[in-house]
MITINU-46124 format. One record per residue (C-alpha): residue in one letter; chain; x, y, z. Coordinates in steps of 0.1 Angstrom, whole numbers. Layout:
BEGIN
@resn = A | chain = A | c1 = X | c2 = Y | c3 = Z
...
//
This chain:
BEGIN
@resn = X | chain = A | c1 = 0 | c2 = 0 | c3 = 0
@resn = X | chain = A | c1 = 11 | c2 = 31 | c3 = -10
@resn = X | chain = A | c1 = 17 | c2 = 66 | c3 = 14
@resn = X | chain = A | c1 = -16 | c2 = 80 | c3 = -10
@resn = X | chain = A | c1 = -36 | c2 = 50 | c3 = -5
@resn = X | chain = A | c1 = -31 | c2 = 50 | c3 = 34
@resn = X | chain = A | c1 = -48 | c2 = 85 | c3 = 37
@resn = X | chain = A | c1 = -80 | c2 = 71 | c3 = 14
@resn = X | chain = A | c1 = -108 | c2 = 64 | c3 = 39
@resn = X | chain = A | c1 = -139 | c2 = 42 | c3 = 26
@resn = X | chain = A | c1 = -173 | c2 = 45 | c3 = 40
@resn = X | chain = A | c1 = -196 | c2 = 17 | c3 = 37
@resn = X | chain = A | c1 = -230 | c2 = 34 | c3 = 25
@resn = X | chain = A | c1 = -253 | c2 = 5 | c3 = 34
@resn = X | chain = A | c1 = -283 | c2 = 27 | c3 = 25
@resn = X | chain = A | c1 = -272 | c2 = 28 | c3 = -11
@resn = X | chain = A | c1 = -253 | c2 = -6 | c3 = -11
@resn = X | chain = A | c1 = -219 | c2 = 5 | c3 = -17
@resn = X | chain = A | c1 = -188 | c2 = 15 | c3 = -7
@resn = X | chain = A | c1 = -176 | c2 = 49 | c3 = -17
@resn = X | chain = A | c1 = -145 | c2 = 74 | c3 = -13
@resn = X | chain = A | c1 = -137 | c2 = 112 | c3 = -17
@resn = X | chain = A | c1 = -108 | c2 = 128 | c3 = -29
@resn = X | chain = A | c1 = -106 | c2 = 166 | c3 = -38
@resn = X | chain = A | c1 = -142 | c2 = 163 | c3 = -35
@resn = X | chain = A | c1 = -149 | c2 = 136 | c3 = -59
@resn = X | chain = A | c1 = -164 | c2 = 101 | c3 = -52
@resn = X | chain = A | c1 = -153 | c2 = 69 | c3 = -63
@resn = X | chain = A | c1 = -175 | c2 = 40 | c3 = -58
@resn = X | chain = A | c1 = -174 | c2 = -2 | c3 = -58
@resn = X | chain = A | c1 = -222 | c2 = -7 | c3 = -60
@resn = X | chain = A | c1 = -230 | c2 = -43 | c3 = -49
@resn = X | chain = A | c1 = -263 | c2 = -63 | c3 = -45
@resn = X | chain = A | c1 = -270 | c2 = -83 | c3 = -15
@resn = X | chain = A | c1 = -286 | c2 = -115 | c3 = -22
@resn = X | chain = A | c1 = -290 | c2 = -138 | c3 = 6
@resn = X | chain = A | c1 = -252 | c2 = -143 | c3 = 20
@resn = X | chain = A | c1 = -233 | c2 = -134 | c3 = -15
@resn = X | chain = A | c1 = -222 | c2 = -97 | c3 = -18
@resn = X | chain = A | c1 = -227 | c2 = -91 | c3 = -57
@resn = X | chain = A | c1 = -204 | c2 = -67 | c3 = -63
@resn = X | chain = A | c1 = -219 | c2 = -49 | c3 = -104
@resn = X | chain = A | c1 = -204 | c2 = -16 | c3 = -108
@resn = X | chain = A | c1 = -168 | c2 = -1 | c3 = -98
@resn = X | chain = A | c1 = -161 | c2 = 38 | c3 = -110
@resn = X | chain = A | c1 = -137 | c2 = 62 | c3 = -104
@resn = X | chain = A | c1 = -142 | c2 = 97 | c3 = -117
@resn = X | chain = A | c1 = -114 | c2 = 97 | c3 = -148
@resn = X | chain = A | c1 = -92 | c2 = 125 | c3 = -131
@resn = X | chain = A | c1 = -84 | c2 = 104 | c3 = -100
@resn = X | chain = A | c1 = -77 | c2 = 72 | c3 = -118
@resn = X | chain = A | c1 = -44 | c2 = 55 | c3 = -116
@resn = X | chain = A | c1 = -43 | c2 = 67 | c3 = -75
@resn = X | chain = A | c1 = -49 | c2 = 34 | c3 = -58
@resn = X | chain = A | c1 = -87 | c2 = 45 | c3 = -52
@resn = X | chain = A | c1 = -105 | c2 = 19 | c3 = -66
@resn = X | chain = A | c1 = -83 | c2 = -4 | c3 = -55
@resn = X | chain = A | c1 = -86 | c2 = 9 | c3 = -16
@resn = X | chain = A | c1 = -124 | c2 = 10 | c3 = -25
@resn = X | chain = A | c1 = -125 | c2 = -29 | c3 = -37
@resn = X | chain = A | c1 = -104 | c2 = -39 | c3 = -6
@resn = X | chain = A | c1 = -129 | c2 = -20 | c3 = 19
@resn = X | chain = A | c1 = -155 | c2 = -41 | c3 = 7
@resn = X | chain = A | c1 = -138 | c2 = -76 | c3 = 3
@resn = X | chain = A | c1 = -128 | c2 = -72 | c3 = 44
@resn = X | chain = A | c1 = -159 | c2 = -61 | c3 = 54
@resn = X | chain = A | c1 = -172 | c2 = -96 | c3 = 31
@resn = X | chain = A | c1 = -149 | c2 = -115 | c3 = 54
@resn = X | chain = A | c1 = -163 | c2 = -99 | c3 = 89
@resn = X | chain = A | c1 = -195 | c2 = -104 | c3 = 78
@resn = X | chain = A | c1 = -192 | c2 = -142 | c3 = 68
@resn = X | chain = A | c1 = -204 | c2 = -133 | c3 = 32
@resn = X | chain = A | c1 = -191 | c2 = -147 | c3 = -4
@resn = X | chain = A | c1 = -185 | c2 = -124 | c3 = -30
@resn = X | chain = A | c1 = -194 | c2 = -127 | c3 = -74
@resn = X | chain = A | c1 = -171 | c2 = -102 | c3 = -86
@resn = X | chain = A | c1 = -196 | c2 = -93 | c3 = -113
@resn = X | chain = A | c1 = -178 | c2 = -60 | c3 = -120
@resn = X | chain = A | c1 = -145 | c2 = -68 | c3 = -145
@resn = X | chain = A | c1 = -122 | c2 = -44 | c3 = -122
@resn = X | chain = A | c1 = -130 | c2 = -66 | c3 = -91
@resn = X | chain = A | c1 = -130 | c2 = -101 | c3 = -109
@resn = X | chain = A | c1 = -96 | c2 = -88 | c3 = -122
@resn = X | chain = A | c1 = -85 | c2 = -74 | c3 = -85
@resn = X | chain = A | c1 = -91 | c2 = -109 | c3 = -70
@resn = X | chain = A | c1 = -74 | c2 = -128 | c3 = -100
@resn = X | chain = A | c1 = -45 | c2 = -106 | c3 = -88
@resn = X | chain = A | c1 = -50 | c2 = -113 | c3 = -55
@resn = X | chain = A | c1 = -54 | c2 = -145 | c3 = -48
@resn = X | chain = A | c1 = -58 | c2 = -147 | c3 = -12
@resn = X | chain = A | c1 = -94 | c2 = -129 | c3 = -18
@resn = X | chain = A | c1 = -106 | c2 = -161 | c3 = -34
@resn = X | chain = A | c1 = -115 | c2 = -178 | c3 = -8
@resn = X | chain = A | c1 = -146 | c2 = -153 | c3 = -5
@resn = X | chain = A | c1 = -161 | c2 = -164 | c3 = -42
@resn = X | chain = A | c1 = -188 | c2 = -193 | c3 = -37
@resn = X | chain = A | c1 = -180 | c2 = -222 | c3 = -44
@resn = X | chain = A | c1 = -181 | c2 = -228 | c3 = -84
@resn = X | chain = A | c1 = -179 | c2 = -192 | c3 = -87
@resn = X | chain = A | c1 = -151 | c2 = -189 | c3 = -115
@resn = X | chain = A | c1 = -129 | c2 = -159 | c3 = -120
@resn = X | chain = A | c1 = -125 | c2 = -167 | c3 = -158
@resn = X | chain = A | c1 = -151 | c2 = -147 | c3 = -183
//
């Protein structure tokens, strides 16, 4: 983890079902659908001007460790976060099982 990435705080905006941070006033956001005990995370974005920063990344982890505390499985619908996870294979214990990363 980067020095940038340590100052990104993510919020967990159950009320809208996702996980969201700002930077210089601009949100970045990882949307997911809870279905029974799968988080089904669809839709990853961060505004073009704050992309290469580690956001989305810090975003995607926020909400894989709050999958873990909870006891939930995660379908990385969204390419980013499928891709995320192939990188990171330790997350992979949180897909259900015959959930494949390959698409």
């Amino acid at each position: 983890m980067s020095a940038g990435e340590a100052a990104i705080e993510v919020r967990h905006n159950a009320a809208a079902s996702r996980f969201e941070a700002t930077v210089e006033g601009r949100t970045g956001v990882a949307a997911y659908r809870l279905v029974g005990n799968v988080m089904r995370i669809h839709h990853t974005e961060v505004p073009r001007e704050l992309a290469g920063r580690g956001i989305a990344g810090a975003i995607v982890r926020a909400a894989l460790a709050h999958a873990e505390a909870n006891g939930l499985k995660v379908e990385p619908w969204c390419s980013y976060v499928r891709a995320y996870m192939q990188r990171h294979p330790e997350t992979q214990r949180l897909l259900p099982d015959g959930f494949s990363l390959a698409r």
